[in-house]
TORKOL-4160 file (C-alpha; in steps of 0.2 Angstrom, whole numbers, padded with zeros to 4 digits, m for minus):
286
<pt num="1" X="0071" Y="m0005" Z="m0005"/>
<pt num="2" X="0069" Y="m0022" Z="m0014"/>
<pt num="3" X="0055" Y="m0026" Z="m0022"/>
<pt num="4" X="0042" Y="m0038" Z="m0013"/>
<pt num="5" X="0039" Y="m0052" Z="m0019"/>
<pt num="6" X="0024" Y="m0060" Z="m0026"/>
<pt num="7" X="0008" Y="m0059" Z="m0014"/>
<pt num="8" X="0001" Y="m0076" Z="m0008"/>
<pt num="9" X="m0013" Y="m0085" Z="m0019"/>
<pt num="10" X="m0022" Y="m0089" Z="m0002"/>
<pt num="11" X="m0023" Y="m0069" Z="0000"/>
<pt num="12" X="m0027" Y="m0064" Z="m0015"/>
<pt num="13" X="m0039" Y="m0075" Z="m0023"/>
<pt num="14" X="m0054" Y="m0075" Z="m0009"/>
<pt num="15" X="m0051" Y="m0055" Z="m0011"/>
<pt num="16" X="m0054" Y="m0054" Z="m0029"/>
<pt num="17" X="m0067" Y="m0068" Z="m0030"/>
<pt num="18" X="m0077" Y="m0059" Z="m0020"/>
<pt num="19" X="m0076" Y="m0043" Z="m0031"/>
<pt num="20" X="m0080" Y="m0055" Z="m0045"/>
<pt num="21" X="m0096" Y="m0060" Z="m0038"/>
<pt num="22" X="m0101" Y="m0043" Z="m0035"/>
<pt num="23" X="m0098" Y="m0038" Z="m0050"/>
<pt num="24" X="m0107" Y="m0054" Z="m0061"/>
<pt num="25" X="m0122" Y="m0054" Z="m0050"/>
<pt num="26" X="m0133" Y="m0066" Z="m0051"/>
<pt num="27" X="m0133" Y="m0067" Z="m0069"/>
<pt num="28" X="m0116" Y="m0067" Z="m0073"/>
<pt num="29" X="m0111" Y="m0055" Z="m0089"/>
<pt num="30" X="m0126" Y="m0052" Z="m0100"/>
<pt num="31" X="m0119" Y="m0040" Z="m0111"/>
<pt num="32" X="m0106" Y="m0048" Z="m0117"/>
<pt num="33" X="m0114" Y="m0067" Z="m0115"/>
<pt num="34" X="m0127" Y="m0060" Z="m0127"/>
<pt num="35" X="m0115" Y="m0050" Z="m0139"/>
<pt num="36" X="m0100" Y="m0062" Z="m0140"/>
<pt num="37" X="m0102" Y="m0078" Z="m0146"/>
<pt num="38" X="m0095" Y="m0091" Z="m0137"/>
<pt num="39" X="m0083" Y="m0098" Z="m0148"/>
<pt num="40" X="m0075" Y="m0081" Z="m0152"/>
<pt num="41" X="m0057" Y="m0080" Z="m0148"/>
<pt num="42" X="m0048" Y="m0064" Z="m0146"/>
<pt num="43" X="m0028" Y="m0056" Z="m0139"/>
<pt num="44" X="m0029" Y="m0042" Z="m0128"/>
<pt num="45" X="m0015" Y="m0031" Z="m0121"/>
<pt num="46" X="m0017" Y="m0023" Z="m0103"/>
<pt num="47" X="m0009" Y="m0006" Z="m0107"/>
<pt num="48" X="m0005" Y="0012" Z="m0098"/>
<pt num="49" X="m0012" Y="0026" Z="m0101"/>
<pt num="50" X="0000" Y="0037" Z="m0091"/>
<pt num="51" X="0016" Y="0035" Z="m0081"/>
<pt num="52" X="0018" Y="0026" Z="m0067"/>
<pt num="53" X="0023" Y="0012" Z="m0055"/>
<pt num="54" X="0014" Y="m0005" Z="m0060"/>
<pt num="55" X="0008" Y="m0015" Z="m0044"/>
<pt num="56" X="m0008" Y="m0028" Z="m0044"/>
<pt num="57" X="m0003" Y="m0040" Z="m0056"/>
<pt num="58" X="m0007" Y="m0054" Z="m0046"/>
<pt num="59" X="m0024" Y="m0047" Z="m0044"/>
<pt num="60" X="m0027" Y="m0044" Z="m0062"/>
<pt num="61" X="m0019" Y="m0062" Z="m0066"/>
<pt num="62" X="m0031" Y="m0070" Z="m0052"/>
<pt num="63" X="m0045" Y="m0062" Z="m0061"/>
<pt num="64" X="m0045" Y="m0069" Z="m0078"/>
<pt num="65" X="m0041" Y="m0086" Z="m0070"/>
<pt num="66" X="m0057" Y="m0086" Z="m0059"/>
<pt num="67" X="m0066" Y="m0082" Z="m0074"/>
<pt num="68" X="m0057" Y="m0094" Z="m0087"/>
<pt num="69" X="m0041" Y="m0105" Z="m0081"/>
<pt num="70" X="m0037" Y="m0109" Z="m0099"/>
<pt num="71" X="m0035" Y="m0091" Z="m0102"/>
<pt num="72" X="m0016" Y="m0085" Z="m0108"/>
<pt num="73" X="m0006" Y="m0072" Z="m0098"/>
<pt num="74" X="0008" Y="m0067" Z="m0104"/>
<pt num="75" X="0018" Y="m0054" Z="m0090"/>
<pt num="76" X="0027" Y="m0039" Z="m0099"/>
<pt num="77" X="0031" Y="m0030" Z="m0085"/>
<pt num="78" X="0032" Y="m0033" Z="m0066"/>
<pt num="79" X="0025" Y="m0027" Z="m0050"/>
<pt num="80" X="0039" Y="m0012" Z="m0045"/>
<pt num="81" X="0041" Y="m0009" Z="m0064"/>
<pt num="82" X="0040" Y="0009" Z="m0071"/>
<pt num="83" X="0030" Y="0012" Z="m0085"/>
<pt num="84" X="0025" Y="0027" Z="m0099"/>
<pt num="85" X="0010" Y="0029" Z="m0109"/>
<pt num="86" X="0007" Y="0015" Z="m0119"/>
<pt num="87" X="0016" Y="0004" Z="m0112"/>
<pt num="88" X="0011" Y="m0014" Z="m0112"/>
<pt num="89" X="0010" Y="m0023" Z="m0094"/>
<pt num="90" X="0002" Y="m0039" Z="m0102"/>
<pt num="91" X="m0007" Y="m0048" Z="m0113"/>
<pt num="92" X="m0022" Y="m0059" Z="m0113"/>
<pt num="93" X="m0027" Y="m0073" Z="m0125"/>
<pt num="94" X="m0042" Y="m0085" Z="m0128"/>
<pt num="95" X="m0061" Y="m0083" Z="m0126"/>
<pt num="96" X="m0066" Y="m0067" Z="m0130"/>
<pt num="97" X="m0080" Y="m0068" Z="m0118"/>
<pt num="98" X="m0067" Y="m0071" Z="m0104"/>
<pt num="99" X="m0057" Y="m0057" Z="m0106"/>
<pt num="100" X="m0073" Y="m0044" Z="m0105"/>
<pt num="101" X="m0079" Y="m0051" Z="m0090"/>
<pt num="102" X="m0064" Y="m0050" Z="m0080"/>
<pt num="103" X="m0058" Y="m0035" Z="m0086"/>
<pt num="104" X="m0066" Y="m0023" Z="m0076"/>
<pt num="105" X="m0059" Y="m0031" Z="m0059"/>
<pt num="106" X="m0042" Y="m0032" Z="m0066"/>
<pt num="107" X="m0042" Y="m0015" Z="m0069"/>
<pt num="108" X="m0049" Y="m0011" Z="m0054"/>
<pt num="109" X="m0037" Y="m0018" Z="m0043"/>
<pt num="110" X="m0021" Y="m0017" Z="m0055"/>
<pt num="111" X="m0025" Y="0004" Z="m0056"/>
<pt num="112" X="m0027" Y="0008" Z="m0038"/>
<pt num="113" X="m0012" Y="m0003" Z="m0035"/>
<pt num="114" X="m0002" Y="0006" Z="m0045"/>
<pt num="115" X="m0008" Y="0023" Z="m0041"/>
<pt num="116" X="m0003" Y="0020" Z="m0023"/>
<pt num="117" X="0013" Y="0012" Z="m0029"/>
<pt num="118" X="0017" Y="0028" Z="m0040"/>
<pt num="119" X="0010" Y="0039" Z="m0026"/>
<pt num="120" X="0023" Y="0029" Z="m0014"/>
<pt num="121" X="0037" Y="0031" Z="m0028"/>
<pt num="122" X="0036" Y="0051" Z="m0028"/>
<pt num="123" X="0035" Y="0052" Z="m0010"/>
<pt num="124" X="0050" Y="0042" Z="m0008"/>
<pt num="125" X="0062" Y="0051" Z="m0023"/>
<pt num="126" X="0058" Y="0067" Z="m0014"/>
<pt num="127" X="0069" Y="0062" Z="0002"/>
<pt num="128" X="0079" Y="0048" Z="m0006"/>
<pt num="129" X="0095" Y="0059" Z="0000"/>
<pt num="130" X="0088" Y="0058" Z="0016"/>
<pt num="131" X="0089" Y="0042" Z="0028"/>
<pt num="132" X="0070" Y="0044" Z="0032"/>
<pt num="133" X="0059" Y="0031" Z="0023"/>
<pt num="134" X="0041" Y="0033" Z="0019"/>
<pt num="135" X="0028" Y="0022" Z="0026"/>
<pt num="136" X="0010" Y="0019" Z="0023"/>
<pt num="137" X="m0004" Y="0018" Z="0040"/>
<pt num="138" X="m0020" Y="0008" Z="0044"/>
<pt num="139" X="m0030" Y="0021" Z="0036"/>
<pt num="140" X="m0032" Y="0007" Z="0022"/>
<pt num="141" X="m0049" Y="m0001" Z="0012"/>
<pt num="142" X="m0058" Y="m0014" Z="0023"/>
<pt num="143" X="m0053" Y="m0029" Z="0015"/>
<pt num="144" X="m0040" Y="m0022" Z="0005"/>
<pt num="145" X="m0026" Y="m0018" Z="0015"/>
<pt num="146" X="m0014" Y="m0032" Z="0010"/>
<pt num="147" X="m0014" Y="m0026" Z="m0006"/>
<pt num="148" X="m0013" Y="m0009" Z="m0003"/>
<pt num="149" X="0003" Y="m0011" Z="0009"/>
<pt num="150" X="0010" Y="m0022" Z="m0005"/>
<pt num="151" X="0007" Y="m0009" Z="m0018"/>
<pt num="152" X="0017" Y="0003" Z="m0007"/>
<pt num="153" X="0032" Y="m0008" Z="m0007"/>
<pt num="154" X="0032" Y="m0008" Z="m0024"/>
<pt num="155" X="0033" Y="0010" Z="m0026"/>
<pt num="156" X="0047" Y="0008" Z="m0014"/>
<pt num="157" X="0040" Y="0012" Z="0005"/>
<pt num="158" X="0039" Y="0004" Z="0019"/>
<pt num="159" X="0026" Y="m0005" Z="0029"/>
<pt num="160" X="0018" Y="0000" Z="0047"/>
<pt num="161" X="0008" Y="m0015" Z="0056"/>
<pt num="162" X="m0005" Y="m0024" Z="0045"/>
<pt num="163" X="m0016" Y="m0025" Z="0061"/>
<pt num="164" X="m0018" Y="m0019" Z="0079"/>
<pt num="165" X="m0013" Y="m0038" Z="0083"/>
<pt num="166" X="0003" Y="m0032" Z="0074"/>
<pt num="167" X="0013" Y="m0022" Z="0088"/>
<pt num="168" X="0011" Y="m0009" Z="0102"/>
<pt num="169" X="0008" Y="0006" Z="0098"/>
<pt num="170" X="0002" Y="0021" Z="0110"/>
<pt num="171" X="m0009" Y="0032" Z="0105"/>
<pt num="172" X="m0015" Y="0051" Z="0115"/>
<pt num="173" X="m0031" Y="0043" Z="0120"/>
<pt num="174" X="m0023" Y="0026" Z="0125"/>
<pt num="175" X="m0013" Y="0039" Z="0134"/>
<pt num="176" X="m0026" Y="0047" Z="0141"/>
<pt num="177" X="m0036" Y="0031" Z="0148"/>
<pt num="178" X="m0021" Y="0025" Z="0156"/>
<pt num="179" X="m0015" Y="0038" Z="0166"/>
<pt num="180" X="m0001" Y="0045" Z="0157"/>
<pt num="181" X="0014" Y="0041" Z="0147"/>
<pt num="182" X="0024" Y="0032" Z="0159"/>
<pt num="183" X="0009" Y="0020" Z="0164"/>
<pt num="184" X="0003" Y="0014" Z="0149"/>
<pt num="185" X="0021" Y="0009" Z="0142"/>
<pt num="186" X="0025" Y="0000" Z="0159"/>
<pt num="187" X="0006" Y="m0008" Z="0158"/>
<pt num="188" X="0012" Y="m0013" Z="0139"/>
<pt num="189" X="0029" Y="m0018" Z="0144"/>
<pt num="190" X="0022" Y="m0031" Z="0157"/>
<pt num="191" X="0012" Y="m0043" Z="0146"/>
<pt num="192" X="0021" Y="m0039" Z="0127"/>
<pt num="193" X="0030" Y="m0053" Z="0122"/>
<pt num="194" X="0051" Y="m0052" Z="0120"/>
<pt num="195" X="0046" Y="m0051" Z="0100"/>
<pt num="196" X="0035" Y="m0037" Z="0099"/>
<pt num="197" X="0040" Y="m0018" Z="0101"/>
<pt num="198" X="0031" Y="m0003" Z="0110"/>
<pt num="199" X="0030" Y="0013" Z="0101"/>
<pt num="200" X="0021" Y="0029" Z="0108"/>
<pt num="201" X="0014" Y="0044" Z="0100"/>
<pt num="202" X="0018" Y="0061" Z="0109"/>
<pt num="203" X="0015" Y="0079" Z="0104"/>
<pt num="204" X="0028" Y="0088" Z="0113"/>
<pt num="205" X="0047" Y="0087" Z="0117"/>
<pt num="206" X="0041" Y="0086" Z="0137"/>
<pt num="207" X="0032" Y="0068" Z="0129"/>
<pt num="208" X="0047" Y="0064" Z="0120"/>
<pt num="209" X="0057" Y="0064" Z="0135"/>
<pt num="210" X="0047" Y="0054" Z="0145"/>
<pt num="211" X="0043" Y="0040" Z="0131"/>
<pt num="212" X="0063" Y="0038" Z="0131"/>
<pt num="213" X="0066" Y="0040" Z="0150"/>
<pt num="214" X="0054" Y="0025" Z="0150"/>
<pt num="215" X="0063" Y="0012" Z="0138"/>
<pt num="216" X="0051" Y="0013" Z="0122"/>
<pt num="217" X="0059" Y="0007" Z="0108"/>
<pt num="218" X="0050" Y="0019" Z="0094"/>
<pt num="219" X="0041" Y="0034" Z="0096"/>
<pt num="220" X="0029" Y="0045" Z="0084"/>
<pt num="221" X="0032" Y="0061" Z="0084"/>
<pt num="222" X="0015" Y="0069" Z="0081"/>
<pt num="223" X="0011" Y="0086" Z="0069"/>
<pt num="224" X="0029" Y="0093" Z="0075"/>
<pt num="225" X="0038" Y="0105" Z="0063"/>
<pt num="226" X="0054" Y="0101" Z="0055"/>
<pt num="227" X="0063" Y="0113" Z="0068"/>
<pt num="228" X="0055" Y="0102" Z="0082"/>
<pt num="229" X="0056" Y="0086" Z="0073"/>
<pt num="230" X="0077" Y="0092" Z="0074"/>
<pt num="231" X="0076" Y="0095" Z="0091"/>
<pt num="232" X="0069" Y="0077" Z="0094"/>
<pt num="233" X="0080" Y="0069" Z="0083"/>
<pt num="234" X="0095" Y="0078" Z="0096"/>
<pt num="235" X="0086" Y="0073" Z="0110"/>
<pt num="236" X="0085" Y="0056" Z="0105"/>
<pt num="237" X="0103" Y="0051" Z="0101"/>
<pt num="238" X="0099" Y="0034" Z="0092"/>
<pt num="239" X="0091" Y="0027" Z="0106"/>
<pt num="240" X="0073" Y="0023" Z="0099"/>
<pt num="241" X="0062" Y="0024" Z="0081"/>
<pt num="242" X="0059" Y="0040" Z="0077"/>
<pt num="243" X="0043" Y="0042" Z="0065"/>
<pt num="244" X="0034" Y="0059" Z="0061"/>
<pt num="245" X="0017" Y="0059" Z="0056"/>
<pt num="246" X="0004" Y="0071" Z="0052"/>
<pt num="247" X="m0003" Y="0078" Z="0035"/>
<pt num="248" X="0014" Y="0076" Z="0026"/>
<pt num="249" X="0013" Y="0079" Z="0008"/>
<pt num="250" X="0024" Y="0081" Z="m0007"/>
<pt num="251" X="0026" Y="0101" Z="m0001"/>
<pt num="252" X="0032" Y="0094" Z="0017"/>
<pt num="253" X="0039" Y="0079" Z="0016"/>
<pt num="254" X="0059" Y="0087" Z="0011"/>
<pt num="255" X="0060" Y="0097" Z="0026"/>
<pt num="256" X="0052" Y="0082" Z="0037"/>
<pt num="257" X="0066" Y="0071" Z="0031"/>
<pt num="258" X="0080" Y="0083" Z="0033"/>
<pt num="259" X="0076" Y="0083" Z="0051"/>
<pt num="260" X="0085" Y="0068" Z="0054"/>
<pt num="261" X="0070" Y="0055" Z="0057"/>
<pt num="262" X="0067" Y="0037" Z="0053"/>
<pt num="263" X="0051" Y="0036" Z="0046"/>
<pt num="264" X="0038" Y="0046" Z="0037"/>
<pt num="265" X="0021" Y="0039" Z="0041"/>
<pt num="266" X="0011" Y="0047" Z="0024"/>
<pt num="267" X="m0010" Y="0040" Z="0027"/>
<pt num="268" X="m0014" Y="0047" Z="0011"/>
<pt num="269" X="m0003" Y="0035" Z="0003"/>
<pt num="270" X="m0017" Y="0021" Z="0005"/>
<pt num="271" X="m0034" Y="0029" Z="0007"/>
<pt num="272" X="m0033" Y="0045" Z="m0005"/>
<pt num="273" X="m0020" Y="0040" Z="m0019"/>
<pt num="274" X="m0026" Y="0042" Z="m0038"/>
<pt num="275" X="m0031" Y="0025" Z="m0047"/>
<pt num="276" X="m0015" Y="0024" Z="m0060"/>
<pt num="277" X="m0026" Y="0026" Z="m0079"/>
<pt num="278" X="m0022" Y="0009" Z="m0086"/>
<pt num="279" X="m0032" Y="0000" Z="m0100"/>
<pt num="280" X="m0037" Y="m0017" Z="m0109"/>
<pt num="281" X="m0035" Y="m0016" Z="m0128"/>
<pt num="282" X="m0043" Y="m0031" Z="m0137"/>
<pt num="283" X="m0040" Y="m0037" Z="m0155"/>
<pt num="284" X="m0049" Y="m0054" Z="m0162"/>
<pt num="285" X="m0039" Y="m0069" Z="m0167"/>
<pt num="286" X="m0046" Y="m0084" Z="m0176"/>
């Protein structure tokens, strides 16, 4: 998939504004405002510490801007970009008193971007002979989910809604309130607009055939093993989505693929992925 482009500034600065004045208090930076003179002037270098997929650098660069806007960023390697150990990503120069305060929230949001963006990256080169793509959930971070769906398509994955305002989609209990399968994609058809689609999760094939029977134009195929994902995908003949979902990991996810569906929903990929070990490396200057 290509590689998304840059997130907008009216996005991400609130987001990491706000983690800056969580983190300078009411203060500010004492430690370093009481070690580093002010005139001191230092280079820095934003390096990894392992492999991986870089994602967050428009976080990172937001950061240092909110703390110094004279600061220098120099970009080395890009959101998408695949790193090794001691790699450098960027580098930093002007006030060394700038550069400590804003390193911890670069690094927090540039490493758990790109751990989801390596996660994503490994889940998707296990079934890239496959036509099935991977896609992330809304089992996200409050506040965070924008960036965490970004990070995923950098690591090459897909995107499910941002939000419940973001499409249709049918769940068991929305099932279960309105009276069936049939009855709550005919309630939803009535009022969605021509622009927004309808998918509904089932747990069997008996659901399957129904949702299809009834027009829907995706469906989620809900903890079904590869054999029965196959037998869907039979069933199905092209007509609608097909996306399986349910505690898929890097053991699973091959056979799921191989079944012949669409999408592999993966809510792991956003709420559980390892932060990627990145540092800051700071020399003086002048």
């Amino acid at each position: 998939m290509p590689l998304p482009p840059p997130m907008p500034r009216l996005i991400v600065e609130p987001a990491v504004r706000r983690a800056l004045e969580e983190d300078l208090g009411r203060a500010g930076d004492i430690t370093t405002d009481y070690v580093v003179p002010e005139a001191t002037r230092a280079q820095a270098r934003i390096a990894a510490r392992q492999a991986g997929v870089v994602s967050g650098l428009d976080a990172a660069r937001s950061a240092f801007r909110l703390v110094d806007p004279d600061l220098m960023i120099g970009v080395e390697r890009h959101d998408g970009d695949v790193v090794s150990p001691g790699d450098t990503i960027c580098h930093l120069d002007g006030k060394a008193r700038s550069i400590l305060t804003g390193e911890r929230v670069a690094l927090n949001f540039m490493g758990h971007m790109s751990g989801i963006a390596t996660a994503t990256r490994t889940m998707a080169q296990l079934i890239a002979h496959a036509r099935a793509r991977v896609t992330c959930t809304r089992k996200t971070t409050p506040g965070l989910r924008a960036f965490e769906k970004h990070a995923v398509r950098c690591g090459g994955g897909a995107n499910h809604r941002f939000g419940l305002d973001d499409g249709l989609l049918i769940k068991d209990n929305h099932i279960a309130v309105a009276g069936g399968i049939v009855a709550a994609i005919e309630a939803a058809r009535a009022q969605a607009g021509h622009m927004v689609k309808i998918e509904c999760e089932v747990d069997t094939l008996e659901q399957l055939a129904q949702a299809l029977d009834a027009g829907v134009e995706a469906v989620l195929l809900d903890n079904m093993p590869p054999a029965t994902l196959a037998q869907a995908v039979a069933m199905n003949a092209g007509r609608a989505t097909l996306e399986a979902s349910g505690g898929i990991n890097a053991d699973t996810i091959v056979g799921v693929a191989e079944s012949g569906v669409d999408l592999i929903s993966v809510g792991w990929l956003t709420h559980s992925a390892p932060s990627l070990d990145l540092g800051l490396d700071i020399d003086f200057g002048d």
